[in-house]
N, C-alpha and C positions, 0 to 999 in steps of 0.2 A: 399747293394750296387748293383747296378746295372750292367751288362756289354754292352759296345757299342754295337750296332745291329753288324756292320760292325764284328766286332769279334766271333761271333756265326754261321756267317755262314757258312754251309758245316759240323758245328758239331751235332753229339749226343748227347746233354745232357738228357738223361733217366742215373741216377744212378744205380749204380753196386749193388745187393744186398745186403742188411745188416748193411743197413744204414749210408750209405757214403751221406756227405754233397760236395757243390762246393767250391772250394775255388780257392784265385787269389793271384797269387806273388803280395808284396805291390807295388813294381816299374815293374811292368810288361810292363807298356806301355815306359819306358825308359830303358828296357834293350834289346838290337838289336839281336837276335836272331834268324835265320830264321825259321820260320815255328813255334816257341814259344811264344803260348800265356800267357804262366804262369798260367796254369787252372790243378788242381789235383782234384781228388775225397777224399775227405777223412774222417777218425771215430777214435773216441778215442779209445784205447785199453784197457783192465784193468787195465794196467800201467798209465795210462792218456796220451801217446804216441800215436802220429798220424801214422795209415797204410794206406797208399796211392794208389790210382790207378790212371794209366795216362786217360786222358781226350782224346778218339778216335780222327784224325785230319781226315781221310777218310772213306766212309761209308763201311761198313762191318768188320771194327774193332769193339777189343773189349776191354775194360778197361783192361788194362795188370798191374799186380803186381808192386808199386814202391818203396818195400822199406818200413821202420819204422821211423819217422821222429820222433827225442825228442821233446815233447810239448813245453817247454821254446823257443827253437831256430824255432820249424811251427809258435809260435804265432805272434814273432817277425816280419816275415819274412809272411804269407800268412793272409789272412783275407777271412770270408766267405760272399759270392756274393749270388745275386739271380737274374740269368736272368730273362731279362724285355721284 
């Protein structure tokens, strides 16, 4: 899937070492959140559990730590994107 142009802008998408994929909240374009696009970095773990890194909104960030996300409730809940 793709993401709108309009929604990439102003970000970094270069992933975080170690094989983090993009991924997008399913309802991301209906949930009103300032400054949230619903965009994580993320890679399965041994567990099959997703470790997450936030998606930089300003340039000289850097994908910060978010967390272990249970695979049942990421699959549910995010799908992986491929900027277009």
């Amino acid at each position: 899937m793709g993401i709108p142009h309009d929604d990439l802008e102003d970000l970094d998408l270069t992933p975080p070492e170690g094989g983090y994929e993009l991924y997008r909240h399913k309802n991301a374009a209906q949930i009103k959140t300032k400054s949230w696009r619903g965009l994580y970095w993320a890679r399965r773990n041994e567990e099959g559990d997703y470790e997450l890194r936030s998606v930089p909104t300003s340039e000289g960030e850097h994908p910060a730590p978010g967390g272990v996300f249970p695979r049942e409730g990421f699959e549910r809940h995010y799908e992986k994107v491929y900027p277009s």
